[in-house]
N, C-alpha and C positions, 0 to 999 in steps of 0.2 A: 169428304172432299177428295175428288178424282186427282192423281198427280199423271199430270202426260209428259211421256219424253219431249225433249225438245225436239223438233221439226230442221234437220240442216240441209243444206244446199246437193242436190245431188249432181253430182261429175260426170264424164267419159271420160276414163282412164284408159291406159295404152299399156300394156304391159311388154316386159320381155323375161322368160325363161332363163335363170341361168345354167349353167353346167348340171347341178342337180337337179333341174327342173322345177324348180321353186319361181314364181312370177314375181316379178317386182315391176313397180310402175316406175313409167320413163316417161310419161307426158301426161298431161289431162286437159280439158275442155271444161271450162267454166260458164258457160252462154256463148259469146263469142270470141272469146278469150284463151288461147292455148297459150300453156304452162310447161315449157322445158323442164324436167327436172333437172339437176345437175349431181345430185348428190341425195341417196337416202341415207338420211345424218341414225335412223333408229327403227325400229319393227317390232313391235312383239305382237302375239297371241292373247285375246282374252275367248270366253267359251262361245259368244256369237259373230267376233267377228277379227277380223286381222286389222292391223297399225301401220301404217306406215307417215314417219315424221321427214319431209323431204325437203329442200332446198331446193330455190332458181338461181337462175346468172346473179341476178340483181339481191341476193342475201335473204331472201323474202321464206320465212318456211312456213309451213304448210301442214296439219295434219288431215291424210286421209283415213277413212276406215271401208273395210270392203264386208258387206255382210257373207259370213260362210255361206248361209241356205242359199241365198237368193244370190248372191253374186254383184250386187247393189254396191256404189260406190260413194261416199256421200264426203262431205269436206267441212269439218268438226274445226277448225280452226286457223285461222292466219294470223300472222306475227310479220308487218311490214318491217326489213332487213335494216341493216344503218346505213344503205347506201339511198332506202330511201326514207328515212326517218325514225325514227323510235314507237312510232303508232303501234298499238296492238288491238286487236279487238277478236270477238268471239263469233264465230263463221253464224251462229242462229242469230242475230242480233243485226247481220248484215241485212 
């Protein structure tokens, strides 16, 4: 029996460089839908690809992951905020 990765949503993300020259994303594109960040609440490193757990206006957070090789942006999860209700659900499943 084959196991496949899940299949997630992929993004356009926006980044900005900061002082160290390290990128962190400030915006993304969801279909037609752009996502202000307001706040990257978390990041770490795993060996294929970078984290980042970020936050909108509206409390809503977000995890995206950026693959190293490819540069691929995909969006592994959302967590609707308490401003707009307690819903969670798993970004492959949307």
């Amino acid at each position: 029996m084959s196991r496949e990765a899940p299949s997630f949503p992929v993004v356009d993300v926006e980044c900005h460089a900061g002082y160290r020259g390290e990128e962190t994303p400030r915006r993304f594109r969801l279909g037609e839908r752009q996502v202000e960040i307001v706040e990257v609440v978390d990041s770490w490193l795993a060996p294929d690809h970078r984290y980042f757990k970020v936050e909108d206006a509206q409390g809503n957070l977000y995890l995206l992951r950026e693959a190293v090789v490819s540069g691929r942006w995909e969006l592994t999860l959302f967590r609707r905020g308490a401003n707009g209700g307690a819903e969670s659900s798993n970004a492959a499943e949307s």
